[in-house]
TIRO-2110 file (N, C-alpha, C; in Angstrom, 1 decimal):
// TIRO-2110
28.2, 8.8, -3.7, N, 1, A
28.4, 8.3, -2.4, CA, 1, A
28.6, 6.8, -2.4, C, 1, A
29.5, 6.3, -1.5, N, 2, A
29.8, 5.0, -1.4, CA, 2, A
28.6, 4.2, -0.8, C, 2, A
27.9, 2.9, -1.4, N, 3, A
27.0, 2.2, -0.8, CA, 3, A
27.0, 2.2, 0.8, C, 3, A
28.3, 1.6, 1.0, N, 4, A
28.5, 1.5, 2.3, CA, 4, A
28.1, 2.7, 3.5, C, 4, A
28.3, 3.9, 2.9, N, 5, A
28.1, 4.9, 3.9, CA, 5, A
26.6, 5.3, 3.6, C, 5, A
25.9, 5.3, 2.6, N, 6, A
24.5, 5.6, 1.8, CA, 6, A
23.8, 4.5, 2.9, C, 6, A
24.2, 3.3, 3.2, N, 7, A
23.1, 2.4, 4.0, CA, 7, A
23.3, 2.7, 5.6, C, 7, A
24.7, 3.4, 6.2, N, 8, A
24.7, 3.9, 7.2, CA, 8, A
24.2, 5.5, 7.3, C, 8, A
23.7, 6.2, 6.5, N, 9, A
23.5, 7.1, 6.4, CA, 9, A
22.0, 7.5, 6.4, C, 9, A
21.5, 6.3, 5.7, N, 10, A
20.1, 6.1, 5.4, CA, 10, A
19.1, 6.1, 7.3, C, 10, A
18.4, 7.3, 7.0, N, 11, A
17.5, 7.3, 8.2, CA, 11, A
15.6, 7.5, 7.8, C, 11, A
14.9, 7.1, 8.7, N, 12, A
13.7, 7.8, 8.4, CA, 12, A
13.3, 9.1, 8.7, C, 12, A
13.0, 9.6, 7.6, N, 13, A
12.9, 11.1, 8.2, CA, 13, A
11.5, 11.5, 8.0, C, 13, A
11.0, 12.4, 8.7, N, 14, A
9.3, 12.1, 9.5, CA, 14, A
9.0, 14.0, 9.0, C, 14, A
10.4, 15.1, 8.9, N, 15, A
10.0, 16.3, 9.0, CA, 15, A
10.6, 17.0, 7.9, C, 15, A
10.0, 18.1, 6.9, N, 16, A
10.3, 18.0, 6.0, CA, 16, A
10.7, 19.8, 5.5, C, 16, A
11.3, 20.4, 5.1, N, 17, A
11.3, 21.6, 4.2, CA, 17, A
10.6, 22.1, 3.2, C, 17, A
9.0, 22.4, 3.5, N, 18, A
8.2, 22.4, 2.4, CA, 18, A
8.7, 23.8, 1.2, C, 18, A
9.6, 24.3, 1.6, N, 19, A
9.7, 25.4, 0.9, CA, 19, A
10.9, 25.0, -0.4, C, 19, A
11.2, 23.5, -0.4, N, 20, A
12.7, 23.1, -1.5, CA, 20, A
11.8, 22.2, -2.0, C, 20, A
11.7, 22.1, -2.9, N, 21, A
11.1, 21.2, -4.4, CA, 21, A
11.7, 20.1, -4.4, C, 21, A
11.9, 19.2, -4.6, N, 22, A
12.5, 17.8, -4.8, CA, 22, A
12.6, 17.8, -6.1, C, 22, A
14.0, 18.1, -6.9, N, 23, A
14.5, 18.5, -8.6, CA, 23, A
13.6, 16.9, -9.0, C, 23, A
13.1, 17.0, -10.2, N, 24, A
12.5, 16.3, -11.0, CA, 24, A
13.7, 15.3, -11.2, C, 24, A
14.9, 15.7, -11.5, N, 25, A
15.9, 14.4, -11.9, CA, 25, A
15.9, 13.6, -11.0, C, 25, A
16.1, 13.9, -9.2, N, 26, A
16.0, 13.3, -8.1, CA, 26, A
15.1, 11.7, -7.5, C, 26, A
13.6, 12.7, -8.3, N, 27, A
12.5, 11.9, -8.0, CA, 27, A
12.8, 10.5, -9.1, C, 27, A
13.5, 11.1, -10.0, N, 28, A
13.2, 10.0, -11.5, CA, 28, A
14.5, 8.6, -11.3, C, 28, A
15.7, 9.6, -10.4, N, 29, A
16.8, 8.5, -10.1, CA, 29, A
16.3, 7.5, -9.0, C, 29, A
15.1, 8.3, -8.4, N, 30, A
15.2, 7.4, -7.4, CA, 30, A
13.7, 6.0, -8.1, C, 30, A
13.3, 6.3, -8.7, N, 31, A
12.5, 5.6, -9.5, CA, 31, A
13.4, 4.7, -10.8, C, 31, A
14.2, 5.2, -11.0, N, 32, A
15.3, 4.3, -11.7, CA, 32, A
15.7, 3.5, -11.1, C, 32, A
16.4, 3.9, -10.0, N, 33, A
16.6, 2.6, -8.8, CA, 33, A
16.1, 1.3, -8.6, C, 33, A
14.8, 1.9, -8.1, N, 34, A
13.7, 0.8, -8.2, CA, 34, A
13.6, -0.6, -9.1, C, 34, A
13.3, 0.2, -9.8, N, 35, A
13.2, -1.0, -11.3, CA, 35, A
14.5, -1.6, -11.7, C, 35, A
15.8, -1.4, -11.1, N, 36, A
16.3, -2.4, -10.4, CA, 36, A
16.7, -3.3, -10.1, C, 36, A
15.5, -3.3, -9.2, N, 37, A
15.5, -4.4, -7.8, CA, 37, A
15.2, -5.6, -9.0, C, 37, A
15.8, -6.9, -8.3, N, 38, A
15.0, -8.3, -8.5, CA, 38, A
13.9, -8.3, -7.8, C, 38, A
13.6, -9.3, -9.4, N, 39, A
11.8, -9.9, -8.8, CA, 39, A
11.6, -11.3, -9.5, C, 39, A
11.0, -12.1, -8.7, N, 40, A
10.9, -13.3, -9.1, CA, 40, A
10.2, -13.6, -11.0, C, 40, A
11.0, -14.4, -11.2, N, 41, A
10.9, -14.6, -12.8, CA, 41, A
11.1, -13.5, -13.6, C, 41, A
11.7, -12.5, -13.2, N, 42, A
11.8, -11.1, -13.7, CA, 42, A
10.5, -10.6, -14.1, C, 42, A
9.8, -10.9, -13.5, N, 43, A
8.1, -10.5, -13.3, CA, 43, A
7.8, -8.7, -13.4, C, 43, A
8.3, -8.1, -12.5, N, 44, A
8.7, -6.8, -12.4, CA, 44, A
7.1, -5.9, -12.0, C, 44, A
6.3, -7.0, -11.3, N, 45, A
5.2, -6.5, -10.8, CA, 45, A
4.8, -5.4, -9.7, C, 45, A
5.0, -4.1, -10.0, N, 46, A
5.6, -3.0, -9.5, CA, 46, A
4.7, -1.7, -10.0, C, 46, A
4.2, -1.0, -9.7, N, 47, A
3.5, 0.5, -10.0, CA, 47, A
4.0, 1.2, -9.1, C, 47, A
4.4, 2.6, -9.5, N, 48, A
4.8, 3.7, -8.6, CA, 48, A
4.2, 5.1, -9.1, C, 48, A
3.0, 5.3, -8.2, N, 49, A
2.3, 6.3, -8.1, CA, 49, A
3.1, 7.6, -7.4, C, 49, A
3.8, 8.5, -8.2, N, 50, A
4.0, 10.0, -7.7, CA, 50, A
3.4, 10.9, -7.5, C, 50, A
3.2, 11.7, -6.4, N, 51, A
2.3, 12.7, -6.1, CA, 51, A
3.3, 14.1, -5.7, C, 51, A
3.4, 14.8, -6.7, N, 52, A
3.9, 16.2, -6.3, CA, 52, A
3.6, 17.1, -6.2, C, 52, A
1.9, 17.5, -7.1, N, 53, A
1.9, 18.8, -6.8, CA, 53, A
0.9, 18.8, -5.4, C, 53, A
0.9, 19.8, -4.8, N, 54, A
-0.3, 20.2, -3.6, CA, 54, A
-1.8, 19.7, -3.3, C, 54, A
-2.0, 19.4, -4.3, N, 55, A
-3.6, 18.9, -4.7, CA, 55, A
-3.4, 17.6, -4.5, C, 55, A
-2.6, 16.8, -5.3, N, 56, A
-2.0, 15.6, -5.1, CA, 56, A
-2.0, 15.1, -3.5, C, 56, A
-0.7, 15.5, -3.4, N, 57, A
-0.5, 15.2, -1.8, CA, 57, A
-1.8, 15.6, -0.6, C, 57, A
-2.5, 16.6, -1.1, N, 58, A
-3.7, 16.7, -0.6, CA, 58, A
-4.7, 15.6, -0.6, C, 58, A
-5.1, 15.4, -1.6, N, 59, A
-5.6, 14.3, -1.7, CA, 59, A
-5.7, 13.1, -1.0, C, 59, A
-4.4, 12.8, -1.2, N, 60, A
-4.0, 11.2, -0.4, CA, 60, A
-3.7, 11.5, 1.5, C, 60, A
-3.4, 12.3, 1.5, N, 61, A
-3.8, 12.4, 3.0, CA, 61, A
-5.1, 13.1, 3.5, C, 61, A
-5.9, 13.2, 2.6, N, 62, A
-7.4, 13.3, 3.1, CA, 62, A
-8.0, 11.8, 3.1, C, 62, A
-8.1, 11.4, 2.1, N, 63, A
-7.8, 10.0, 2.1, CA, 63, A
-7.2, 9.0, 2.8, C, 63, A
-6.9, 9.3, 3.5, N, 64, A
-5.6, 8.5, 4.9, CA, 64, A
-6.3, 8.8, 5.9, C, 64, A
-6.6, 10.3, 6.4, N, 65, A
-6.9, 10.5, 8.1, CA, 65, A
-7.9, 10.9, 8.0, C, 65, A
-8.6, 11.3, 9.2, N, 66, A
-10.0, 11.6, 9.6, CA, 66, A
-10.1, 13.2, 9.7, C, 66, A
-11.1, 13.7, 8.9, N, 67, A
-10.5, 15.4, 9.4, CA, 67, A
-10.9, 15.8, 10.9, C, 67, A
-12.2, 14.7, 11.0, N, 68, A
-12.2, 15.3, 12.8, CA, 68, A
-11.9, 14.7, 13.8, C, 68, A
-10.4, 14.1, 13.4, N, 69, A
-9.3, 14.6, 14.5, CA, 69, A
-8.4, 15.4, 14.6, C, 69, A
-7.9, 16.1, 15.5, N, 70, A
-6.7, 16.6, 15.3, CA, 70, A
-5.2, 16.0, 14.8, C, 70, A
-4.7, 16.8, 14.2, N, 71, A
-2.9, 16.4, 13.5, CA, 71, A
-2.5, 15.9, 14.6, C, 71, A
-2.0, 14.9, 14.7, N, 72, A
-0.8, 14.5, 15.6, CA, 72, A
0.6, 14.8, 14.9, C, 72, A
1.6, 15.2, 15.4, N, 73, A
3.0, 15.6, 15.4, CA, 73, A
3.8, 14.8, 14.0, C, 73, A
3.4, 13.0, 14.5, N, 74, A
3.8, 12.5, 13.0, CA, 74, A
3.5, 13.0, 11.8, C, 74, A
2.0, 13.4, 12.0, N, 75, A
1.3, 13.6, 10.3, CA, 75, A
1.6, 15.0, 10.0, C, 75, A
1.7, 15.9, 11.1, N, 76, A
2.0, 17.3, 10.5, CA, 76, A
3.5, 17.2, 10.2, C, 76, A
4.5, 15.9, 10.3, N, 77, A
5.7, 16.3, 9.9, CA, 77, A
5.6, 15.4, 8.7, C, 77, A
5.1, 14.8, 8.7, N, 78, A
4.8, 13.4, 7.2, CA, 78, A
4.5, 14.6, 6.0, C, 78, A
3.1, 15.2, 6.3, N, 79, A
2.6, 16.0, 5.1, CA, 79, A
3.2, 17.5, 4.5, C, 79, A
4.5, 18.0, 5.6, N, 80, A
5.3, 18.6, 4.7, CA, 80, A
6.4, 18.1, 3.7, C, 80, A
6.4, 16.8, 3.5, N, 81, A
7.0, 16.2, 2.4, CA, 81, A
6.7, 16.6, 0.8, C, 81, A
7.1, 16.9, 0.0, N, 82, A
6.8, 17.7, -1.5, CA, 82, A
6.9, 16.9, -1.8, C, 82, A
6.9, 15.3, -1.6, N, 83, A
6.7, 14.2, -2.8, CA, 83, A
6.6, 13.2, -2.0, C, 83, A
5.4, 12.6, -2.5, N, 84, A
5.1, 10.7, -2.0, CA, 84, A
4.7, 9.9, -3.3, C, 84, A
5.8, 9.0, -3.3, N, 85, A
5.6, 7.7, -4.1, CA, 85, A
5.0, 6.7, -3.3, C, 85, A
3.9, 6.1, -3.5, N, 86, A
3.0, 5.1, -3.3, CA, 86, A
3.3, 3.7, -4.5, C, 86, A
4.2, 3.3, -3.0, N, 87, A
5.1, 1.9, -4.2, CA, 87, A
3.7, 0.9, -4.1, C, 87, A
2.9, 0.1, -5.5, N, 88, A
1.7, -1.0, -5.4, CA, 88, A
2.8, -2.2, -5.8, C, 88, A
1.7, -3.6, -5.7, N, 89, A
2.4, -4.4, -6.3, CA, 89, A
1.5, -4.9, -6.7, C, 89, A
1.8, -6.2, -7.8, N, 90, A
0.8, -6.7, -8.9, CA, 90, A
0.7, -8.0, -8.9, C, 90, A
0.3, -8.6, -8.4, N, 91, A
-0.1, -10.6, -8.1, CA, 91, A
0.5, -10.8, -9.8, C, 91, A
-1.0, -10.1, -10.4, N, 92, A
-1.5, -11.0, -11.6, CA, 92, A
-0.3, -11.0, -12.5, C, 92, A
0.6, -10.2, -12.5, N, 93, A
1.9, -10.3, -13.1, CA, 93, A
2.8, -11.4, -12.6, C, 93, A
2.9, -11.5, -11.5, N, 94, A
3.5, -12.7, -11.1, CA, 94, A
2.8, -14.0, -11.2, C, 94, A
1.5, -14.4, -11.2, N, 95, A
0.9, -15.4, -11.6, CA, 95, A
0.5, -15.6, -12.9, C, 95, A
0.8, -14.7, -13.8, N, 96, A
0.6, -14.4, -15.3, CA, 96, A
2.2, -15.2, -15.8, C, 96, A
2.9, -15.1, -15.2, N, 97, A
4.2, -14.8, -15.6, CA, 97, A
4.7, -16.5, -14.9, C, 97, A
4.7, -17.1, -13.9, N, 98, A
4.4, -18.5, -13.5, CA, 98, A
3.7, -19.5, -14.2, C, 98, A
2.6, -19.1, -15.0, N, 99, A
2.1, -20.2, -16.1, CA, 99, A
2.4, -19.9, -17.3, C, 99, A
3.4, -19.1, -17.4, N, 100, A
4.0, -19.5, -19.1, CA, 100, A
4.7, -20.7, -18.9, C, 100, A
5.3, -21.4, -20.2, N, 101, A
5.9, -22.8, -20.5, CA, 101, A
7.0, -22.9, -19.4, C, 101, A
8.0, -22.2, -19.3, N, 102, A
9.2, -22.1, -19.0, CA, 102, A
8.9, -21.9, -17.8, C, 102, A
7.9, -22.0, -16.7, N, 103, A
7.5, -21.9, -15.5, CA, 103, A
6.6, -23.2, -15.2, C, 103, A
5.2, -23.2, -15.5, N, 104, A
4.6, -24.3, -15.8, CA, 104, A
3.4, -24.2, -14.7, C, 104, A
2.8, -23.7, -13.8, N, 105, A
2.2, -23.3, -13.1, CA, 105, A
0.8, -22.9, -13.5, C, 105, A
0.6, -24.1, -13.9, N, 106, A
-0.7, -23.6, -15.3, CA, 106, A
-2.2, -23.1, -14.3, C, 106, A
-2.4, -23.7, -13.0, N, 107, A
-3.5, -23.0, -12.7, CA, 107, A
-3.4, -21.6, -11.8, C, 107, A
-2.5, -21.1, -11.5, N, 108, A
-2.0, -19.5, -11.4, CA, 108, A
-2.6, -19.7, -9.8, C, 108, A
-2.4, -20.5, -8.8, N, 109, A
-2.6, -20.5, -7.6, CA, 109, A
-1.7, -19.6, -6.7, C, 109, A
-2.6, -18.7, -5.9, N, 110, A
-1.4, -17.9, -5.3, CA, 110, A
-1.1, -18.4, -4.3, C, 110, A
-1.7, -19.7, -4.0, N, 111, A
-1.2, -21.3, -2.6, CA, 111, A
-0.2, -21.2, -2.9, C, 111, A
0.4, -21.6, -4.5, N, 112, A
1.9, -22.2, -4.6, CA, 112, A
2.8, -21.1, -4.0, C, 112, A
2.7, -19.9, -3.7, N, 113, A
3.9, -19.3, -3.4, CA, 113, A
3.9, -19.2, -1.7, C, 113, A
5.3, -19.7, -1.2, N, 114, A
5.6, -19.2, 0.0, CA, 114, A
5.2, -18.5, 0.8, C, 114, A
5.6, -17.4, 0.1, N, 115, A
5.4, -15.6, 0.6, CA, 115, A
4.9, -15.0, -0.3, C, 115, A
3.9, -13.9, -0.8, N, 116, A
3.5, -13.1, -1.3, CA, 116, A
5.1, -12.4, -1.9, C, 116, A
5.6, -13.1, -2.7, N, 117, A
6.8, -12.1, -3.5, CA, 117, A
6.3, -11.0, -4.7, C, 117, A
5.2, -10.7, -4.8, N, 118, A
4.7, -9.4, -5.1, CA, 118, A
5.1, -7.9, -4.4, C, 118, A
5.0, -8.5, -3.0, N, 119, A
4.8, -7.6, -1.8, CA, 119, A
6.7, -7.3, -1.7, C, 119, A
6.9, -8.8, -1.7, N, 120, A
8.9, -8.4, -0.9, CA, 120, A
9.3, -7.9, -2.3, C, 120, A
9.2, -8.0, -3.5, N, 121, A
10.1, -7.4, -4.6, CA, 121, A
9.4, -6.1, -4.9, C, 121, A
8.7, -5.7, -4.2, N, 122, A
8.2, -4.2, -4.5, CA, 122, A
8.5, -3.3, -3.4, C, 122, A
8.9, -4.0, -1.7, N, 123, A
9.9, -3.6, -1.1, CA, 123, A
11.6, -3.5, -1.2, C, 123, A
11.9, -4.5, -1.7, N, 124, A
13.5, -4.5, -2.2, CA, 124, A
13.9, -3.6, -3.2, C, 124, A
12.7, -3.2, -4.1, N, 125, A
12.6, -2.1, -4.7, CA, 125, A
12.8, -0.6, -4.2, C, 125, A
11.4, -0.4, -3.6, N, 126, A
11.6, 0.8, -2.7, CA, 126, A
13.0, 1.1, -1.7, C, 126, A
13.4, 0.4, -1.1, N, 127, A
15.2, -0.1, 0.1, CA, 127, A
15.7, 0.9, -1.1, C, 127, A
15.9, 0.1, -2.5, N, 128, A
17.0, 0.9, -3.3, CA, 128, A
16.1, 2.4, -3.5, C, 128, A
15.2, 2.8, -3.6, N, 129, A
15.0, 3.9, -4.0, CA, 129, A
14.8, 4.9, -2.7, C, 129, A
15.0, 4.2, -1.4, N, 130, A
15.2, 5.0, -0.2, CA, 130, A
17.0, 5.4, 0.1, C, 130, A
17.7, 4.5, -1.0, N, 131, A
19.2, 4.7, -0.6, CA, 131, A
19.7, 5.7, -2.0, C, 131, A
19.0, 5.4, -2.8, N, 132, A
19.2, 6.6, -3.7, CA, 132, A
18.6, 7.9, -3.4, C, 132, A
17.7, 8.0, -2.8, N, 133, A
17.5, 9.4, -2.3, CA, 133, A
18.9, 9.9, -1.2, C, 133, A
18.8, 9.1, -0.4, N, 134, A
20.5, 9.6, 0.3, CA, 134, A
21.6, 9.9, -0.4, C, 134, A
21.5, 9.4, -1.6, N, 135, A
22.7, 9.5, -2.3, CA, 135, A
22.5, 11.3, -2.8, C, 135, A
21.5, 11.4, -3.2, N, 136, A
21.1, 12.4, -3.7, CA, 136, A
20.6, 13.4, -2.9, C, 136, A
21.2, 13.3, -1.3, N, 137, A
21.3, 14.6, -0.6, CA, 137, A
19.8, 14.5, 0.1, C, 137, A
18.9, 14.0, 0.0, N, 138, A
17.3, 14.0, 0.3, CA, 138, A
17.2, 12.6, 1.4, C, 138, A
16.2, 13.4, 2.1, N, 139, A
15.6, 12.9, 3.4, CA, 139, A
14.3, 11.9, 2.7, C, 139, A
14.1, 10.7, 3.2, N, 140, A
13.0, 9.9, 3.0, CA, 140, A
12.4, 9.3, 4.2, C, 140, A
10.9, 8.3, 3.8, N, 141, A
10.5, 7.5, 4.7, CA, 141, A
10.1, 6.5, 3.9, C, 141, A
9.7, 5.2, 4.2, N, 142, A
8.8, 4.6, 4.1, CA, 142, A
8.0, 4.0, 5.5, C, 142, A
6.4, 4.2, 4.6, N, 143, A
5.6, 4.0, 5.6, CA, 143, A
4.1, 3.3, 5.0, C, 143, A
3.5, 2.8, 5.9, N, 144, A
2.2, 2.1, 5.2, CA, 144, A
1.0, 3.0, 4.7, C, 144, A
-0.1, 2.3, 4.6, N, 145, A
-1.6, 2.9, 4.6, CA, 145, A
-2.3, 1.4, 5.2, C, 145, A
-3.1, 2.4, 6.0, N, 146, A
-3.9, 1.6, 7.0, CA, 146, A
-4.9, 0.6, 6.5, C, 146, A
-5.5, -0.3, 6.2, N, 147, A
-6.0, -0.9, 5.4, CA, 147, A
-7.5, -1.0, 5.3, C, 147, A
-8.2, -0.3, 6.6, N, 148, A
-9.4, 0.2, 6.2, CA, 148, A
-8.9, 1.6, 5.3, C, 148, A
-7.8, 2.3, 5.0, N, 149, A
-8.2, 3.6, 4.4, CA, 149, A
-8.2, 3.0, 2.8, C, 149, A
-8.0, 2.1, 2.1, N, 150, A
-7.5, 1.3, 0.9, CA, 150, A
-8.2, 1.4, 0.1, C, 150, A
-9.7, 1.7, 0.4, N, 151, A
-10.9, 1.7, -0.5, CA, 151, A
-11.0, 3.4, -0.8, C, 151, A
-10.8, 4.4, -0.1, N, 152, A
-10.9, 5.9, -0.2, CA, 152, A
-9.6, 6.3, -0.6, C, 152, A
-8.7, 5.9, -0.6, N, 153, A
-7.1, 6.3, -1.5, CA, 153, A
-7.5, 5.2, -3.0, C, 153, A
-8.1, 4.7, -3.2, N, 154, A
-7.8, 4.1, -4.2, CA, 154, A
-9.3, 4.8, -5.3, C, 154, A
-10.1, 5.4, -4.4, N, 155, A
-11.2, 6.3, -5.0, CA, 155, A
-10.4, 7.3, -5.6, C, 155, A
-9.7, 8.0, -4.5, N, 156, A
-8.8, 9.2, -4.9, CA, 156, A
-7.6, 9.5, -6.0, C, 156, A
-7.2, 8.4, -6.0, N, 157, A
-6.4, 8.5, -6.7, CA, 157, A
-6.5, 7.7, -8.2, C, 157, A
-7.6, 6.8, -8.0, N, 158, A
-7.7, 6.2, -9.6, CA, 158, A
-7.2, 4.7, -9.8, C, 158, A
-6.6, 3.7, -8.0, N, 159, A
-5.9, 2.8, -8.5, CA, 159, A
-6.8, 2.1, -8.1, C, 159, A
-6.0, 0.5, -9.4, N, 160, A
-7.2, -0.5, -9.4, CA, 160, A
-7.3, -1.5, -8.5, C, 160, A
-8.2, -2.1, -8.6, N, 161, A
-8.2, -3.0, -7.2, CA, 161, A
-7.3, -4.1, -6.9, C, 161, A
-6.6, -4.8, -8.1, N, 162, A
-5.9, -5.7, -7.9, CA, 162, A
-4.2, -5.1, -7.9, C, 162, A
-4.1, -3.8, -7.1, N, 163, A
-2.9, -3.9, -7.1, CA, 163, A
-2.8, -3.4, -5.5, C, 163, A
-1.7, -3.9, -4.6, N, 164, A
-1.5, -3.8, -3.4, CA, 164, A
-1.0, -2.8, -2.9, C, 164, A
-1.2, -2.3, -1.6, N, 165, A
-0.5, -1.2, -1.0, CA, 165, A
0.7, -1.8, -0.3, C, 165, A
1.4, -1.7, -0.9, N, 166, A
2.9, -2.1, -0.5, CA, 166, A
3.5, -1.2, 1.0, C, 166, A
3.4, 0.1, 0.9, N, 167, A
3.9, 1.3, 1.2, CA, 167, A
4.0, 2.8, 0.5, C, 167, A
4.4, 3.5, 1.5, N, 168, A
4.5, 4.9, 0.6, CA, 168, A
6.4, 5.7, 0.6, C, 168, A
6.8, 6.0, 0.0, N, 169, A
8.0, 6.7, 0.3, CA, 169, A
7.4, 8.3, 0.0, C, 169, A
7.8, 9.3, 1.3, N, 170, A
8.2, 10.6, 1.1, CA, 170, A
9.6, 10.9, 0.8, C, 170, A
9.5, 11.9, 0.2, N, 171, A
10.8, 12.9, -0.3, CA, 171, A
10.7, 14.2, -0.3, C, 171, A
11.7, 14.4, 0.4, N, 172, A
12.2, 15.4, 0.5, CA, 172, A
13.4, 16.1, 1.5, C, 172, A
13.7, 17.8, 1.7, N, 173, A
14.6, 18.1, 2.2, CA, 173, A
14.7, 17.6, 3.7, C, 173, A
15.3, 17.0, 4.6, N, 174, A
15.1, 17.1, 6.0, CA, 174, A
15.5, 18.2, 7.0, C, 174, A
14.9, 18.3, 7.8, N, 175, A
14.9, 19.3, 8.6, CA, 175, A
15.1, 19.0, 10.1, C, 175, A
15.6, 19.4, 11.0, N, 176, A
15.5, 19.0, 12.2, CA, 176, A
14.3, 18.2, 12.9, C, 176, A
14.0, 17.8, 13.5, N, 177, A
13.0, 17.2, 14.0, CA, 177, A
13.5, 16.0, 15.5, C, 177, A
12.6, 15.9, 16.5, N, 178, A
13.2, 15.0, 17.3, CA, 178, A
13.4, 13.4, 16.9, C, 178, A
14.3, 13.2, 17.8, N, 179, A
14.8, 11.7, 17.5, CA, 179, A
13.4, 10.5, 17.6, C, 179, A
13.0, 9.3, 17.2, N, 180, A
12.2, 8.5, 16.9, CA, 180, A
12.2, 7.6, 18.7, C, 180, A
11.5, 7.7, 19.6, N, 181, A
12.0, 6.6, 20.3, CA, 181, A
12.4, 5.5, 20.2, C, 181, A
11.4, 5.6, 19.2, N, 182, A
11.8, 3.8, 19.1, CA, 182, A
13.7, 3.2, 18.8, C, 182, A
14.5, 4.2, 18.7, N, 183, A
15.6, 4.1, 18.3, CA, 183, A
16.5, 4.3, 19.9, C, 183, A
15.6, 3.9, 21.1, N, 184, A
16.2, 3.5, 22.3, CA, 184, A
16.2, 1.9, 22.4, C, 184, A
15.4, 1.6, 21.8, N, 185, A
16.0, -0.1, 21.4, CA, 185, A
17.0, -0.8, 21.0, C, 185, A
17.7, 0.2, 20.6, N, 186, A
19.1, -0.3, 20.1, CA, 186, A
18.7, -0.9, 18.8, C, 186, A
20.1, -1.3, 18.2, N, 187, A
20.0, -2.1, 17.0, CA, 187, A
20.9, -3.3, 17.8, C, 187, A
19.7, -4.7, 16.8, N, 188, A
20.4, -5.8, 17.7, CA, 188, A
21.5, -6.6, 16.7, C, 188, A
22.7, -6.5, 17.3, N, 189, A
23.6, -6.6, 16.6, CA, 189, A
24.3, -8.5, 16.2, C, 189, A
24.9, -8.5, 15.4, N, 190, A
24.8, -10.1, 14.6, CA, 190, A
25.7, -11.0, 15.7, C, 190, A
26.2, -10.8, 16.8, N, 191, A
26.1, -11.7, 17.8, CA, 191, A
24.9, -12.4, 18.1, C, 191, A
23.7, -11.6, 17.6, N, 192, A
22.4, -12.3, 18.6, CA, 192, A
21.4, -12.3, 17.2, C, 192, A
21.8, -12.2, 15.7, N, 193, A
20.7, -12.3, 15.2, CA, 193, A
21.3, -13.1, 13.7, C, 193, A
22.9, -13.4, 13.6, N, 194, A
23.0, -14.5, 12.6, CA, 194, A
23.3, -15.4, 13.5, C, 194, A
23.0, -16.6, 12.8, N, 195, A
23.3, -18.0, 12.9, CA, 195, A
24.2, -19.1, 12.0, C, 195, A
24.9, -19.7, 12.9, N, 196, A
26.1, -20.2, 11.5, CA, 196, A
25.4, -21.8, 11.3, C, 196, A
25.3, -22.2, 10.4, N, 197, A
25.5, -23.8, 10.5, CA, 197, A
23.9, -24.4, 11.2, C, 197, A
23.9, -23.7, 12.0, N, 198, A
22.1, -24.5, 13.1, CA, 198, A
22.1, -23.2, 13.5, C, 198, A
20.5, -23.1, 13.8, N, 199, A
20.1, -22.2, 14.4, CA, 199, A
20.2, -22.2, 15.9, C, 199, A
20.7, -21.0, 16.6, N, 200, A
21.3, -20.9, 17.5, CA, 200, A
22.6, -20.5, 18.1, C, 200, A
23.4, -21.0, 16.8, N, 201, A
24.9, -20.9, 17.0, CA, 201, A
25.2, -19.9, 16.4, C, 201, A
25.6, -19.2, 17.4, N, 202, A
26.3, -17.4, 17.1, CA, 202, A
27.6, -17.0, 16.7, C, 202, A
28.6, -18.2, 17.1, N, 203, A
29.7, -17.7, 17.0, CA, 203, A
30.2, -18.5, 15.7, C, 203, A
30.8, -17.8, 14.8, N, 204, A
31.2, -17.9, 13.3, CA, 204, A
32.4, -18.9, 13.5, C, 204, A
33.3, -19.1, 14.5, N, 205, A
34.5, -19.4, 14.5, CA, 205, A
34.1, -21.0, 14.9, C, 205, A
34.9, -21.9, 14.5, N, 206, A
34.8, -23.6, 15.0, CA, 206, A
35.1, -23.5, 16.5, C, 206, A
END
């Protein structure tokens, strides 16, 4: 598939076909993808936790919700997904990787950085591994975990404390399901959201 149509094609998808497997090549292209992405100093501070069998995925959504509430419509369409990758990110890699010679950042302050680029290069990651699933015929999401649930997914699953919840990607087949409202907002288009030269100035032309 051409990029171009793979990033207009690309949607979130919320409802899933639990009866189609997500082929093991699928899961692994889209994890090839990933690794990828750029990352500052070519750091590559990145973990991708897969969950495919039933127990798995059980798991981390016991760990997510409360059992005494009832399903809301999102989660009963979230958890027929056959596969969630839980993209982490890794500071210490990137502040490990900042005080070598050739960087020079010798007291590993995470002040010096702008923005948490642990966090954006472990999403620019995931983008390609949500457009490679498109490529590969499969429906995705990415979506968070709530940050009180951080301490009980990370019981469950085994991960350590210094690595971040970036997000989660599902995979799998898509199935019908209603449209998102939130996609009555429109998309706002580059008349109103680039800027040439100063901020403010919309129009590209002199």
């Amino acid at each position: 598939m051409e990029l171009s149509r793979a990033i207009r094609s690309r949607r979130m998808v919320r409802r899933y076909d639990p009866s189609r497997p997500v082929p093991d090549g699928a899961v692994l292209a889209c994890l090839e993808a990933a690794i990828r992405a750029p990352s500052a100093g070519f750091s590559q501070g990145w973990d991708y936790l897969v969950l495919r069998s039933s127990d798995e995925r059980a798991g981390f959504w016991s760990a997510t919700t409360n059992p005494d509430e009832p399903m809301d419509s999102w989660l009963a369409g979230m958890a027929t997904a056959p596969v969630l990758i839980l993209c982490l990110s890794d500071p210490e890699r990137y502040l490990d990787r900042y005080a070598e010679p050739d960087k020079g950042w010798t007291d590993r302050d995470p002040a010096r950085w702008p923005v948490p680029y642990w966090d954006i290069d472990t999403g620019m990651a995931a983008m390609l591994a949500l457009l490679t699933a498109v490529d590969a015929g499969l429906g995705a999401c990415f979506f968070g975990v709530q940050p009180e649930r951080h301490t009980a997914v990370r019981a469950a699953l085994g991960i350590p404390e210094n690595r971040r919840f970036v997000g989660v990607i599902s995979l799998g087949y898509a199935v019908p399901s209603p449209t998102s409202p939130s996609l009555r907002r429109g998309r706002r288009g580059l008349e109103e959201v680039a800027h040439w030269g100063r901020f403010g100035v919309h129009d590209p032309l002199p």
